[in-house]
C-alpha positions in Angstrom: -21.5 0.3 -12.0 -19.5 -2.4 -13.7 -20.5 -6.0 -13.8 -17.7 -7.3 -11.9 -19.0 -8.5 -8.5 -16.5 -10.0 -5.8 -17.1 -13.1 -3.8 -18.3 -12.2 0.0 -19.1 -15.7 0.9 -16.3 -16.8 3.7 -14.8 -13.2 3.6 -15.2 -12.6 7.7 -12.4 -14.7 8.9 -12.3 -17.1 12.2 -9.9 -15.2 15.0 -8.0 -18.2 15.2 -6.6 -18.1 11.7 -5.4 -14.3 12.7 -3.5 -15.8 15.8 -1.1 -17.8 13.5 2.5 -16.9 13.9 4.7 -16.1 11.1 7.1 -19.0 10.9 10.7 -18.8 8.8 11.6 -17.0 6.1 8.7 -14.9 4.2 11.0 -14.9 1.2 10.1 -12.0 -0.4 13.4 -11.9 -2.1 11.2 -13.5 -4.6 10.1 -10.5 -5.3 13.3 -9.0 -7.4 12.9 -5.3 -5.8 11.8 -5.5 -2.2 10.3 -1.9 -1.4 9.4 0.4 1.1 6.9 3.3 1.8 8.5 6.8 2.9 6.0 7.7 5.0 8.0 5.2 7.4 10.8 7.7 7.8 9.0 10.8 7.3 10.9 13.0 9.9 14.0 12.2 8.7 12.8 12.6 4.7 11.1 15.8 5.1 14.1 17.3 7.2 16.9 15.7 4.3 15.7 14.1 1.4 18.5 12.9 0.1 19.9 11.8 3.4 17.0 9.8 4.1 16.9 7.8 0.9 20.8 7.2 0.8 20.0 5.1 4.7 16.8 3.2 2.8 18.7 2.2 -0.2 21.7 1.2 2.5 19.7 -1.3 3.9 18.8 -2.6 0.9 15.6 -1.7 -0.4 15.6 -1.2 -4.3 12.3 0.5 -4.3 9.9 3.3 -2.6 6.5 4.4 -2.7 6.6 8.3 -1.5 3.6 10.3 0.3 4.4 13.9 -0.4 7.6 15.7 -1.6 8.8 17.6 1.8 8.1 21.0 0.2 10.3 19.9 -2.6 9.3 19.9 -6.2 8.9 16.3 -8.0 11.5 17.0 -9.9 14.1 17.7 -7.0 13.0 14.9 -5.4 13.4 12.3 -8.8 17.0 13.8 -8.8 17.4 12.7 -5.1 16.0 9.5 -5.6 18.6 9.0 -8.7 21.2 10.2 -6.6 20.6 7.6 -4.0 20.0 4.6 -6.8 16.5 4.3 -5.7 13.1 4.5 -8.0 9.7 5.5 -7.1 7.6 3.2 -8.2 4.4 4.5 -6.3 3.1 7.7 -4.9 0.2 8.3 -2.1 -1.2 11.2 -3.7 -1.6 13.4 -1.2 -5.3 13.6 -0.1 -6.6 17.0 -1.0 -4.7 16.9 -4.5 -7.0 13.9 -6.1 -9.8 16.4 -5.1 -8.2 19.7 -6.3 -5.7 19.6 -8.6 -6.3 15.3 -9.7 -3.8 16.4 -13.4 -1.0 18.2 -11.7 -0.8 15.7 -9.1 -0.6 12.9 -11.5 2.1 14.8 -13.3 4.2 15.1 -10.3 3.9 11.1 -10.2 4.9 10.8 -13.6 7.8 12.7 -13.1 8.8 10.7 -10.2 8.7 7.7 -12.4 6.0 5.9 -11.1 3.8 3.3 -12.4 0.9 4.0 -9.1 -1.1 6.7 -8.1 -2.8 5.7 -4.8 -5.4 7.3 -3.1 -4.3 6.3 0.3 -6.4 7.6 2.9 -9.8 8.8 2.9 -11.0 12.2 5.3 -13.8 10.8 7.5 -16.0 13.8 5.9 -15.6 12.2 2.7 -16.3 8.8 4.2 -19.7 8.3 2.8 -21.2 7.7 -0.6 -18.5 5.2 -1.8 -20.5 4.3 -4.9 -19.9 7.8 -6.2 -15.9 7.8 -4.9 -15.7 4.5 -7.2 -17.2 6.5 -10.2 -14.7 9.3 -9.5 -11.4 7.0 -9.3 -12.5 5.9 -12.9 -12.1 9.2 -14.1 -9.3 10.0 -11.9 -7.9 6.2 -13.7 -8.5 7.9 -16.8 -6.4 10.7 -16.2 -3.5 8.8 -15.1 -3.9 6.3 -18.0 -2.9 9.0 -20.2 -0.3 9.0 -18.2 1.0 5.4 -18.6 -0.2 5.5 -14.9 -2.8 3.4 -12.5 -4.5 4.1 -10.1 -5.3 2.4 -6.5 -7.0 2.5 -3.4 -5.3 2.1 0.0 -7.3 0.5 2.4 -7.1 1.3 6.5 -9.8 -0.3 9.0 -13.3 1.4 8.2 -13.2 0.5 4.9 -14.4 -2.9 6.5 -16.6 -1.8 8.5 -20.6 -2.1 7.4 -22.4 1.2 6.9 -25.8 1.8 5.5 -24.6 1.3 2.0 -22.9 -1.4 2.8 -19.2 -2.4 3.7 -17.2 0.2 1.8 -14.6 -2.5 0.6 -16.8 -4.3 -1.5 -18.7 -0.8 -2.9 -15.3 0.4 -4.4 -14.7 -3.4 -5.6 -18.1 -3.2 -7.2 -18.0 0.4 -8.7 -14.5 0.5 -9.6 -13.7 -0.5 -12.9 -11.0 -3.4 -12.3 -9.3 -2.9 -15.7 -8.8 1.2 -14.2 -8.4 0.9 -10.5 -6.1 -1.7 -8.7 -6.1 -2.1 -4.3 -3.5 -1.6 -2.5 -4.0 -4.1 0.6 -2.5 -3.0 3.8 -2.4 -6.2 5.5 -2.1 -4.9 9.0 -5.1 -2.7 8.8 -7.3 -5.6 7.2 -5.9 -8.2 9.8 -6.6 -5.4 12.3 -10.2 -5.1 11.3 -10.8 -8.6 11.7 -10.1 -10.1 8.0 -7.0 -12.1 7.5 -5.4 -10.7 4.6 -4.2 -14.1 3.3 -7.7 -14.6 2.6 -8.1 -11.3 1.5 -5.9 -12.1 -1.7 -7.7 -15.4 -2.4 -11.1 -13.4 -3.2 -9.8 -10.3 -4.5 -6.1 -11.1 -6.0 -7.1 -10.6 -9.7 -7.5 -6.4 -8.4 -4.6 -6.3 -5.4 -1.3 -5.6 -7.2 0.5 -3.9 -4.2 0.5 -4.9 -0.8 2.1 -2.7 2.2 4.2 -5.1 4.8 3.7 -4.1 8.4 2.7 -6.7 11.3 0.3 -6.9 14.1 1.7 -7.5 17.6 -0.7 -10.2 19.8 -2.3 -7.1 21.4 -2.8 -5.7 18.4 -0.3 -2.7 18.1 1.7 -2.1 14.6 5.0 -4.2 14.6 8.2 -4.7 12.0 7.4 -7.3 9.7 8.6 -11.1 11.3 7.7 -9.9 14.9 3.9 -10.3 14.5 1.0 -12.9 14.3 0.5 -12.3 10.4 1.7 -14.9 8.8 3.7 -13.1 5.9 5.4 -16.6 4.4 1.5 -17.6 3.2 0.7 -13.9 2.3 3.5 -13.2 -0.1 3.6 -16.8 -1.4 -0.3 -16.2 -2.4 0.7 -12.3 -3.3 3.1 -13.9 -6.0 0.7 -16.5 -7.4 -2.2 -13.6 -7.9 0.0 -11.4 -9.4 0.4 -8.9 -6.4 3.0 -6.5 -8.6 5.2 -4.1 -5.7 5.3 -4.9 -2.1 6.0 -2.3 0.8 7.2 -2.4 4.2 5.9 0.0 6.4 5.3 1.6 10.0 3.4 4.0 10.7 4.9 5.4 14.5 8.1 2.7 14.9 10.2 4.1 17.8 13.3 3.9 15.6 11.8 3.9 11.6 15.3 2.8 10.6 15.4 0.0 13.2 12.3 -1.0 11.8 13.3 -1.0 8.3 16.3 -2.9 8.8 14.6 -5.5 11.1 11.8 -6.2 8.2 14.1 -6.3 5.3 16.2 -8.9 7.3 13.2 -10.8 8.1 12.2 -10.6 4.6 15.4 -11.5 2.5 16.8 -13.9 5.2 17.2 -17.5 3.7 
């Protein structure tokens, strides 16, 4: 265990702060290449890669993070991306891989062009004993050093959710070595577990250097970013300051992903 030890003192949030609107513009044209997460799109990307990316980089987007290769090789799908004038700049590893085959996977990223490897979800099987995941991202963070590669953890809901050990969230914070392992806060999952992520960033900013963009309706369904109560003008003003690196919008089930995608980057860019 490392001696870095986060701050838990205020971190439960009143629900009164989570019922703030967003209000205006969340400029996050202030961050020079607004991105987006492929998982978003899925359908359309596993069924034509390069039809898929050529729509994303149409509505503007400059970046992606990708979360599998539709049964493409990485280097296919860095030719796509090229093609289309778009750069992966993070990967969700998929989940079995950092278990299996952690070196070939981090290749595959590297050939991509990425900078993050993210662990991005977590099997509930393997949802216990978090001390000794920490201690194996450190060696996975090892691997992908090598690499010129870093790797981060994606947060969901149970993460924040107290267990015998403790509340997962602050284990990995506490066994993770922060100069090896960066977060990757999903602000709708931590807002939907009852922790405003604005607050989030003020404890922990010095480890979150990628956030994913997605909003949480009043009933507390996934929305596109600028319909939602989180309020995503403080969040990426406070993302900036800490020195939050890559931002991401995202929707997990949108009825129309490009819809989506185009109503968050308009929210996001508008001035």
């Amino acid at each position: 265990m490392n001696a870095f030890t986060p701050s838990r003192r205020g971190f439960l949030m009143g629900a009164a702060a989570l019922g703030l609107a967003s209000a205006g513009s969340a400029q996050a044209h202030a961050y020079h290449h607004l991105g987006m997460q492929l998982y978003t799109v899925r359908d359309a990307f596993n069924a034509d890669p390069l039809a898929a990316l050529t729509k994303v980089k149409a509505i503007g987007f400059a970046e992606v993070e990708t979360a599998g290769l539709a049964g493409r090789t990485a280097k296919e799908i860095r030719g796509f991306l090229d093609q289309a004038g778009l750069k992966a700049v993070s990967s969700h590893v998929p989940h079995d891989d950092w278990f299996t085959r952690p070196e070939a996977a981090l290749d595959e990223v590297a050939t991509l062009g990425g900078s993050y490897a993210v662990l991005a979800w977590l099997s509930p099987e393997r949802r216990k004993d978090w001390a000794k995941l920490g201690e194996q991202m450190n060696g996975w963070a090892d691997l992908a050093k090598a690499r010129g590669i870093t790797v981060a953890y994606h947060n969901h809901d149970f993460e924040f959710v107290k267990t015998a050990e403790g509340m997962p969230f602050h284990i990995l914070m506490e066994t993770t070595d922060p100069a090896k392992v960066a977060i990757e806060l999903d602000c709708y999952w931590a807002s939907f577990a009852g922790h405003d992520p604005l607050h989030v960033l003020h404890e922990h900013g010095d480890r979150i250097k990628l956030l994913h963009l997605k909003d949480k309706a009043a009933d507390g369904k996934m929305t596109s970013v600028g319909s939602g109560v989180i309020d995503y003008t403080a969040v990426l003003k406070a993302a900036k300051e800490k020195g939050v690196t890559n931002v991401f919008v995202e929707h997990d089930n949108p009825t129309d992903a490009f819809a989506s995608l185009q109503a968050s980057y308009a929210y996001l860019t508008k001035t």
